[in-house]
C-alpha positions as CSV (number, residue, x, y, z in Angstrom):
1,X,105.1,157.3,130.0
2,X,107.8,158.1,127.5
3,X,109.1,155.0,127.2
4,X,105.4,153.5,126.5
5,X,105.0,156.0,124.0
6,X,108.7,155.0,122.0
7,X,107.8,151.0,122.1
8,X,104.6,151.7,120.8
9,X,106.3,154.3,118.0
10,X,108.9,151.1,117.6
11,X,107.0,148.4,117.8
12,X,104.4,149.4,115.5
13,X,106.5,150.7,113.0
14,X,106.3,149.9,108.8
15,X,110.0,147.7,109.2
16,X,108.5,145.8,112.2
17,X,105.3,145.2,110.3
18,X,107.5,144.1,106.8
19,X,109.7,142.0,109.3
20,X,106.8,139.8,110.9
21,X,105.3,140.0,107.2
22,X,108.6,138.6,105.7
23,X,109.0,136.1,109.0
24,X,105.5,134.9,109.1
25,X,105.9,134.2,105.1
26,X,109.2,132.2,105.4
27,X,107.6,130.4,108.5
28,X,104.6,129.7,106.5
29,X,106.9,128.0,103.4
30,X,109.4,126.1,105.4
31,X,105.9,124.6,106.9
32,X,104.7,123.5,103.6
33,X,107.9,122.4,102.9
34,X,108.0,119.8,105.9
35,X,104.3,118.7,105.6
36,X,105.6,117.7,101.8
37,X,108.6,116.1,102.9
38,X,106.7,114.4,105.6
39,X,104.1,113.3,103.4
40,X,106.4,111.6,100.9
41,X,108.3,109.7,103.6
42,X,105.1,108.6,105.2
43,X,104.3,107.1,101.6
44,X,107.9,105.3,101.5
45,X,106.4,103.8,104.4
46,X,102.9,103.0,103.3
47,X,104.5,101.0,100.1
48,X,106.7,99.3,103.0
49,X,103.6,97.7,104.1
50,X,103.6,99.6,107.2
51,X,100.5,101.1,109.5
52,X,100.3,104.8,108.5
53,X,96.6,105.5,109.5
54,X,98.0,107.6,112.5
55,X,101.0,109.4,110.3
56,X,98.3,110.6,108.2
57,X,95.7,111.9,110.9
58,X,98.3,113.8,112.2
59,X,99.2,115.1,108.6
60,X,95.7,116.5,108.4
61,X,96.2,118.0,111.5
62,X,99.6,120.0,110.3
63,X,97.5,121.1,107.5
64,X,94.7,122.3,109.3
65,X,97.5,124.8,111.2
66,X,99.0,125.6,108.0
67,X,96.0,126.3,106.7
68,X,94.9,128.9,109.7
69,X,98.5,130.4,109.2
70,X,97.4,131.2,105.9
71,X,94.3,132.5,107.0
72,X,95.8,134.9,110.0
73,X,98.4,136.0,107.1
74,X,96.1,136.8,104.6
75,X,94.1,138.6,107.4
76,X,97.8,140.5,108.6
77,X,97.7,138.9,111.5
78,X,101.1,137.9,111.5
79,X,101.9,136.6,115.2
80,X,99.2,134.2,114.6
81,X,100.8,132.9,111.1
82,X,104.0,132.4,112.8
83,X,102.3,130.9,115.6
84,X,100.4,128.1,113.1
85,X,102.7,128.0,110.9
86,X,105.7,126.5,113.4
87,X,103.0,124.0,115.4
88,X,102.6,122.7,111.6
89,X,106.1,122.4,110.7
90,X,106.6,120.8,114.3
91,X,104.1,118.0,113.3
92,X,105.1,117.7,110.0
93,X,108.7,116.9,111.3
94,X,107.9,114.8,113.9
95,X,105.7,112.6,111.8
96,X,108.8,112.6,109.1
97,X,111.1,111.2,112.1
98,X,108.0,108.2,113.4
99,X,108.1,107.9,109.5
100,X,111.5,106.8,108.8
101,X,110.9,104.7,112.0
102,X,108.0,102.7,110.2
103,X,109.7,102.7,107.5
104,X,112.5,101.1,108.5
105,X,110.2,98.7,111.1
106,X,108.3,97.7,108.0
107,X,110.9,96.6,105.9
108,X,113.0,94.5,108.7
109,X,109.4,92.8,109.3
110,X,108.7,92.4,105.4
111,X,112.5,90.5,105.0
112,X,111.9,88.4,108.4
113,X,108.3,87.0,106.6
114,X,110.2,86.5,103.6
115,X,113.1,84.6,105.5
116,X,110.3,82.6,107.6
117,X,108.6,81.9,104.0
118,X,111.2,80.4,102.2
119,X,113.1,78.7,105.1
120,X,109.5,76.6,105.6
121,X,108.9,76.1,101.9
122,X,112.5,74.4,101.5
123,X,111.6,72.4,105.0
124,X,108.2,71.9,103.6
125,X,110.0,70.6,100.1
126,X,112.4,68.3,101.6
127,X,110.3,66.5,104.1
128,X,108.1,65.7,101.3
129,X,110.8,64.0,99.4
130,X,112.1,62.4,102.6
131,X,108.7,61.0,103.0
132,X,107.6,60.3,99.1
133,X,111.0,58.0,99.2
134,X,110.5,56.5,102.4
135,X,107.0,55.2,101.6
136,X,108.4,54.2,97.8
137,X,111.0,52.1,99.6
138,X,108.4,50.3,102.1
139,X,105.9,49.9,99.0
140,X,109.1,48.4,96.5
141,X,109.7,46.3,99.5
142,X,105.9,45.1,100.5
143,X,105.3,44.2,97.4
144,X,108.6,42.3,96.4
């Protein structure tokens, strides 16, 4: 009974408060900071040309958690922030990472059209003049 009656004296203490306060803030920040950084690379990758419709769903997901952490903070409920606040920076760093996947993906795919493009317009190009001389010869002859 004693010991129940020092965790609850400990545990409920002003410095444990400020320290969930202070740990549910810096969760809450380093969140924001990966749905950002998340957000920018999944735009790298939309300007790659590739598919980001599924990046960004689960984007507005992280955001909805961040937002609850911000809710549960403001109304001190601070387990809850911290709780939020990491499942958002969790999304927000794995949608980074399939990101720079994408990213990447995208521009590989982007140089192999390019490559396919101009490799058949120079084929394209030279069987034309191949065949434009070819039929000038047999017309110069025919008519000789």
């Amino acid at each position: 009974m004693i010991l129940s009656v020092l965790a609850v004296l400990v545990f409920s203490s002003p410095a444990f408060a400020e320290s969930s306060e202070e740990s549910a803030s810096t969760d809450i920040v380093s969140a924001e900071a990966s749905i950002v950084s998340a957000y920018e690379v999944v735009l790298e990758a939309d300007e790659a040309g590739g598919n980001v419709s599924g990046l960004f769903a689960r984007l507005s997901e992280a955001g909805e958690f961040l937002a609850a952490a911000r809710m549960s903070y403001g109304n001190d409920d601070f387990d809850d922030a911290i709780l939020f606040a990491n499942l958002s920076g969790d999304i927000g760093e794995e949608v980074e990472k399939e990101a720079y996947e994408l990213k990447d993906w995208a521009r590989n795919e982007g140089f192999q059209r390019m490559r396919f493009t101009i490799l058949g317009s120079v084929s394209g190009v030279i069987v034309v003049g191949l065949g434009s001389f070819w039929v000038w010869r047999f017309l110069k002859r025919r008519y000789q």
